[in-house]
C-alpha positions as CSV (number, residue, x, y, z in Angstrom):
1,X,0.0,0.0,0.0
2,X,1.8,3.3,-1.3
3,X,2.2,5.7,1.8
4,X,0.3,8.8,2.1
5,X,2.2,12.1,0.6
6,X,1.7,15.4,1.0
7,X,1.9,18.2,-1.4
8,X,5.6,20.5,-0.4
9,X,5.1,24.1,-1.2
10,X,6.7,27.7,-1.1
11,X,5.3,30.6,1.2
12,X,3.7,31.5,-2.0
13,X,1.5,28.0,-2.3
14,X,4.1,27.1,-5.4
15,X,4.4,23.6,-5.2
16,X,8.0,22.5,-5.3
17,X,7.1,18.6,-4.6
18,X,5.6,15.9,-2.7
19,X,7.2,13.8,0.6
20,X,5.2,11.0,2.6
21,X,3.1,12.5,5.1
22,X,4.9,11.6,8.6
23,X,8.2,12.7,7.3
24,X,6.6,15.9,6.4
25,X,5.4,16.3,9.6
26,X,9.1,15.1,11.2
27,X,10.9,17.2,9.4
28,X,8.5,20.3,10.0
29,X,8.3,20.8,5.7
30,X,5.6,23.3,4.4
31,X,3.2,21.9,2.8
32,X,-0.9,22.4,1.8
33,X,-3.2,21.7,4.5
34,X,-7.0,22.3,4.5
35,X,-9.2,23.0,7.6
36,X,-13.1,22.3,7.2
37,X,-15.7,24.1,9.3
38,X,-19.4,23.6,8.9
39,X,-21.9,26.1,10.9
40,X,-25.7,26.0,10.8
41,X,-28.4,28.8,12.1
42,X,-29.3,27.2,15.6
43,X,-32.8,28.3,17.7
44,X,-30.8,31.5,19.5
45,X,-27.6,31.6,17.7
46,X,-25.2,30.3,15.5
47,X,-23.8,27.1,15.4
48,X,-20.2,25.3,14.5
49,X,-19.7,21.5,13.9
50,X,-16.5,20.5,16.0
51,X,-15.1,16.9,16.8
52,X,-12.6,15.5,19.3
53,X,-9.6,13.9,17.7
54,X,-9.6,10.3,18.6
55,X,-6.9,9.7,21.1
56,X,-4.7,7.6,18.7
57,X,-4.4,10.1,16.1
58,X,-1.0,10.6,15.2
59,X,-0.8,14.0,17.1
60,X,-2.9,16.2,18.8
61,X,-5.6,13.3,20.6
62,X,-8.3,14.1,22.2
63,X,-8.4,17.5,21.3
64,X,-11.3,19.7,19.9
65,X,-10.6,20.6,16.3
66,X,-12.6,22.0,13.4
67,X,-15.4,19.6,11.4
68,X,-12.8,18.3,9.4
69,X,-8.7,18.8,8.2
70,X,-6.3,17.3,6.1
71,X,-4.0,17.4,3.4
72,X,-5.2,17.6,-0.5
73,X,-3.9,14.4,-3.2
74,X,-1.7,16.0,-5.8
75,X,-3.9,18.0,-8.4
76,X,-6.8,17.5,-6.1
77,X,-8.9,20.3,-5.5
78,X,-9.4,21.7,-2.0
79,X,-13.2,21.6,-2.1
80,X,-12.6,18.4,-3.4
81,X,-10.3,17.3,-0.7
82,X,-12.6,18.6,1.9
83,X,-15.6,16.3,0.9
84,X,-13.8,13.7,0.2
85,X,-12.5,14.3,4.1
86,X,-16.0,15.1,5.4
87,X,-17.4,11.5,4.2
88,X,-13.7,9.8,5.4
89,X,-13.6,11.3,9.1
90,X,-17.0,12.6,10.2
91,X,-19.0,9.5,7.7
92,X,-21.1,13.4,6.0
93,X,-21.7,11.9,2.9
94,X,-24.0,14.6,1.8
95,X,-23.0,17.0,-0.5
96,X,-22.0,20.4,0.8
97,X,-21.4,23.7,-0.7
98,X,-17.8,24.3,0.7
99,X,-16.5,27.6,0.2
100,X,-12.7,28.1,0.2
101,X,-12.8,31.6,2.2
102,X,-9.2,32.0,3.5
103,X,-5.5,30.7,3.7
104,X,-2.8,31.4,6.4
105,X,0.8,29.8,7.2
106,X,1.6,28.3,11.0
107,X,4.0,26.5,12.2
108,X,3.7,24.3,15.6
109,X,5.6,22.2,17.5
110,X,3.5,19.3,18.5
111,X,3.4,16.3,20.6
112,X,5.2,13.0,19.8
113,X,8.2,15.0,18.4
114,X,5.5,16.2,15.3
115,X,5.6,19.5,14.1
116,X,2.9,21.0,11.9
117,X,4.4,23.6,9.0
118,X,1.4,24.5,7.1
119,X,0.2,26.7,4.6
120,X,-4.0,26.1,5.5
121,X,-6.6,26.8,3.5
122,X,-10.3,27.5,5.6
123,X,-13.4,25.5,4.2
124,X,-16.7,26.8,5.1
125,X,-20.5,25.7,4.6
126,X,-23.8,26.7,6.0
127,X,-25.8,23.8,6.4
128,X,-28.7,21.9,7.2
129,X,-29.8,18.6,9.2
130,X,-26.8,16.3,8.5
131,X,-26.0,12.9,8.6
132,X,-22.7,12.2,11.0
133,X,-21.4,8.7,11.6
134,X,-17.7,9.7,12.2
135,X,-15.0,7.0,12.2
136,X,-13.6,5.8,15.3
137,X,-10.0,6.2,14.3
138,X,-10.4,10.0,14.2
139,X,-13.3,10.8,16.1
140,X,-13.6,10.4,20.0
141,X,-16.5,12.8,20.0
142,X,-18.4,16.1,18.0
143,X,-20.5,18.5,19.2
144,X,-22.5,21.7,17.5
145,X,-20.9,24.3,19.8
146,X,-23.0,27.8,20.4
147,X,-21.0,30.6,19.1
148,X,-21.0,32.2,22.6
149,X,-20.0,28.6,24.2
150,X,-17.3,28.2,21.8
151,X,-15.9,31.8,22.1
152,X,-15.8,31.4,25.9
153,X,-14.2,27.8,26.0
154,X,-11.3,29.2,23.4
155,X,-10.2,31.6,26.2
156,X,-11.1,29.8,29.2
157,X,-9.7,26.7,28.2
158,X,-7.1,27.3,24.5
159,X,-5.4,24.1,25.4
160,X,-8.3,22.2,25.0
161,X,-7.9,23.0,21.6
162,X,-5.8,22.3,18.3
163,X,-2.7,24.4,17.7
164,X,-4.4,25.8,14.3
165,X,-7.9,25.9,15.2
166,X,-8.2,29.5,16.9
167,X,-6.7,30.6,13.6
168,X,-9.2,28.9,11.8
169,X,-11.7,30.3,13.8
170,X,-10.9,33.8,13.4
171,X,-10.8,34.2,9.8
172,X,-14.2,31.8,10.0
173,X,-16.1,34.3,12.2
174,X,-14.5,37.1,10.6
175,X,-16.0,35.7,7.5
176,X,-19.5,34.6,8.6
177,X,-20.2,37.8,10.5
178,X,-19.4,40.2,7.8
Protein backbone atom coordinates (compact mmCIF):
# COMPACT_ATOMS: atom_id res chain seq x y z
CA UNK A 1 0.00 0.00 0.00
CA UNK A 2 1.79 3.32 -1.29
CA UNK A 3 2.16 5.68 1.77
CA UNK A 4 0.30 8.83 2.13
CA UNK A 5 2.24 12.09 0.55
CA UNK A 6 1.71 15.41 0.97
CA UNK A 7 1.92 18.20 -1.41
CA UNK A 8 5.61 20.47 -0.35
CA UNK A 9 5.06 24.11 -1.22
CA UNK A 10 6.66 27.68 -1.05
CA UNK A 11 5.29 30.55 1.22
CA UNK A 12 3.66 31.49 -1.98
CA UNK A 13 1.49 27.96 -2.34
CA UNK A 14 4.14 27.11 -5.37
CA UNK A 15 4.39 23.65 -5.25
CA UNK A 16 8.04 22.53 -5.25
CA UNK A 17 7.12 18.58 -4.61
CA UNK A 18 5.60 15.92 -2.72
CA UNK A 19 7.22 13.81 0.64
CA UNK A 20 5.24 11.03 2.58
CA UNK A 21 3.14 12.51 5.14
CA UNK A 22 4.89 11.56 8.57
CA UNK A 23 8.18 12.72 7.31
CA UNK A 24 6.63 15.90 6.38
CA UNK A 25 5.38 16.25 9.61
CA UNK A 26 9.07 15.09 11.23
CA UNK A 27 10.90 17.16 9.45
CA UNK A 28 8.54 20.34 10.04
CA UNK A 29 8.29 20.84 5.74
CA UNK A 30 5.57 23.26 4.41
CA UNK A 31 3.21 21.86 2.81
CA UNK A 32 -0.85 22.36 1.83
CA UNK A 33 -3.16 21.68 4.49
CA UNK A 34 -7.03 22.27 4.49
CA UNK A 35 -9.23 23.00 7.65
CA UNK A 36 -13.13 22.33 7.17
CA UNK A 37 -15.67 24.13 9.25
CA UNK A 38 -19.41 23.56 8.91
CA UNK A 39 -21.94 26.09 10.92
CA UNK A 40 -25.71 25.95 10.83
CA UNK A 41 -28.40 28.76 12.09
CA UNK A 42 -29.26 27.22 15.64
CA UNK A 43 -32.81 28.29 17.66
CA UNK A 44 -30.85 31.46 19.53
CA UNK A 45 -27.60 31.59 17.71
CA UNK A 46 -25.22 30.34 15.51
CA UNK A 47 -23.80 27.07 15.41
CA UNK A 48 -20.17 25.29 14.46
CA UNK A 49 -19.69 21.48 13.86
CA UNK A 50 -16.48 20.52 16.04
CA UNK A 51 -15.06 16.95 16.80
CA UNK A 52 -12.55 15.54 19.34
CA UNK A 53 -9.56 13.89 17.72
CA UNK A 54 -9.63 10.27 18.57
CA UNK A 55 -6.89 9.65 21.05
CA UNK A 56 -4.71 7.65 18.66
CA UNK A 57 -4.41 10.13 16.10
CA UNK A 58 -1.02 10.57 15.16
CA UNK A 59 -0.82 13.99 17.05
CA UNK A 60 -2.91 16.20 18.82
CA UNK A 61 -5.64 13.32 20.56
CA UNK A 62 -8.26 14.14 22.20
CA UNK A 63 -8.38 17.54 21.29
CA UNK A 64 -11.34 19.71 19.93
CA UNK A 65 -10.64 20.61 16.34
CA UNK A 66 -12.62 21.97 13.35
CA UNK A 67 -15.42 19.58 11.43
CA UNK A 68 -12.82 18.25 9.42
CA UNK A 69 -8.74 18.78 8.16
CA UNK A 70 -6.33 17.31 6.10
CA UNK A 71 -4.02 17.41 3.38
CA UNK A 72 -5.16 17.63 -0.52
CA UNK A 73 -3.88 14.41 -3.15
CA UNK A 74 -1.66 16.02 -5.84
CA UNK A 75 -3.86 17.98 -8.41
CA UNK A 76 -6.85 17.48 -6.09
CA UNK A 77 -8.92 20.29 -5.49
CA UNK A 78 -9.38 21.72 -2.04
CA UNK A 79 -13.25 21.59 -2.11
CA UNK A 80 -12.61 18.41 -3.44
CA UNK A 81 -10.28 17.26 -0.69
CA UNK A 82 -12.57 18.59 1.88
CA UNK A 83 -15.60 16.32 0.90
CA UNK A 84 -13.77 13.72 0.25
CA UNK A 85 -12.53 14.29 4.07
CA UNK A 86 -16.03 15.08 5.45
CA UNK A 87 -17.42 11.48 4.24
CA UNK A 88 -13.72 9.80 5.44
CA UNK A 89 -13.60 11.26 9.05
CA UNK A 90 -16.99 12.58 10.21
CA UNK A 91 -18.95 9.51 7.72
CA UNK A 92 -21.15 13.38 6.04
CA UNK A 93 -21.72 11.95 2.93
CA UNK A 94 -24.03 14.60 1.76
CA UNK A 95 -23.01 17.00 -0.48
CA UNK A 96 -22.00 20.42 0.84
CA UNK A 97 -21.37 23.69 -0.65
CA UNK A 98 -17.82 24.32 0.66
CA UNK A 99 -16.50 27.63 0.22
CA UNK A 100 -12.70 28.08 0.16
CA UNK A 101 -12.80 31.57 2.19
CA UNK A 102 -9.20 31.96 3.53
CA UNK A 103 -5.52 30.70 3.71
CA UNK A 104 -2.77 31.41 6.38
CA UNK A 105 0.76 29.84 7.17
CA UNK A 106 1.59 28.33 10.97
CA UNK A 107 3.98 26.54 12.22
CA UNK A 108 3.65 24.33 15.63
CA UNK A 109 5.60 22.21 17.49
CA UNK A 110 3.45 19.26 18.47
CA UNK A 111 3.40 16.25 20.58
CA UNK A 112 5.23 12.99 19.84
CA UNK A 113 8.16 15.03 18.45
CA UNK A 114 5.47 16.22 15.34
CA UNK A 115 5.62 19.51 14.12
CA UNK A 116 2.86 21.04 11.92
CA UNK A 117 4.35 23.62 9.04
CA UNK A 118 1.36 24.55 7.10
CA UNK A 119 0.16 26.68 4.62
CA UNK A 120 -3.97 26.11 5.55
CA UNK A 121 -6.59 26.83 3.52
CA UNK A 122 -10.34 27.46 5.63
CA UNK A 123 -13.38 25.50 4.19
CA UNK A 124 -16.69 26.77 5.11
CA UNK A 125 -20.47 25.67 4.62
CA UNK A 126 -23.77 26.67 6.02
CA UNK A 127 -25.80 23.84 6.42
CA UNK A 128 -28.68 21.89 7.16
CA UNK A 129 -29.79 18.55 9.21
CA UNK A 130 -26.80 16.33 8.45
CA UNK A 131 -25.99 12.89 8.65
CA UNK A 132 -22.73 12.24 10.98
CA UNK A 133 -21.37 8.71 11.64
CA UNK A 134 -17.67 9.67 12.19
CA UNK A 135 -14.98 7.01 12.17
CA UNK A 136 -13.64 5.80 15.26
CA UNK A 137 -10.04 6.22 14.29
CA UNK A 138 -10.36 9.96 14.22
CA UNK A 139 -13.25 10.80 16.06
CA UNK A 140 -13.60 10.37 20.03
CA UNK A 141 -16.47 12.78 19.96
CA UNK A 142 -18.41 16.13 17.96
CA UNK A 143 -20.46 18.46 19.24
CA UNK A 144 -22.51 21.70 17.47
CA UNK A 145 -20.86 24.28 19.80
CA UNK A 146 -22.96 27.82 20.36
CA UNK A 147 -21.02 30.56 19.14
CA UNK A 148 -21.00 32.20 22.59
CA UNK A 149 -19.97 28.56 24.20
CA UNK A 150 -17.26 28.24 21.77
CA UNK A 151 -15.92 31.77 22.11
CA UNK A 152 -15.82 31.43 25.92
CA UNK A 153 -14.24 27.81 25.99
CA UNK A 154 -11.33 29.24 23.39
CA UNK A 155 -10.21 31.58 26.23
CA UNK A 156 -11.13 29.78 29.20
CA UNK A 157 -9.72 26.66 28.23
CA UNK A 158 -7.07 27.34 24.55
CA UNK A 159 -5.42 24.15 25.40
CA UNK A 160 -8.33 22.17 25.05
CA UNK A 161 -7.95 22.97 21.59
CA UNK A 162 -5.85 22.28 18.33
CA UNK A 163 -2.71 24.41 17.68
CA UNK A 164 -4.38 25.82 14.27
CA UNK A 165 -7.94 25.91 15.24
CA UNK A 166 -8.15 29.55 16.93
CA UNK A 167 -6.68 30.56 13.59
CA UNK A 168 -9.18 28.92 11.75
CA UNK A 169 -11.75 30.27 13.75
CA UNK A 170 -10.90 33.78 13.42
CA UNK A 171 -10.81 34.21 9.84
CA UNK A 172 -14.18 31.75 9.99
CA UNK A 173 -16.12 34.25 12.20
CA UNK A 174 -14.48 37.13 10.56
CA UNK A 175 -15.99 35.74 7.48
CA UNK A 176 -19.51 34.63 8.65
CA UNK A 177 -20.21 37.81 10.46
CA UNK A 178 -19.36 40.23 7.82
Amino acid sequence: MKKEQVVLVTPEGETIGLQEKMQAHYDGQLHLAFSVLLFREGQDEREYLLHQRALGKYHSGGLWTNTCCSHPRQDESFVAAGIRRLEEEMGIAEPLPLQDIATFLYRAELDNGLVEHELDHVLIANCGPLNINPSEDEVMAYHWWPESELVAALADKPANFTAWFPQVWQLVLAHVTQ
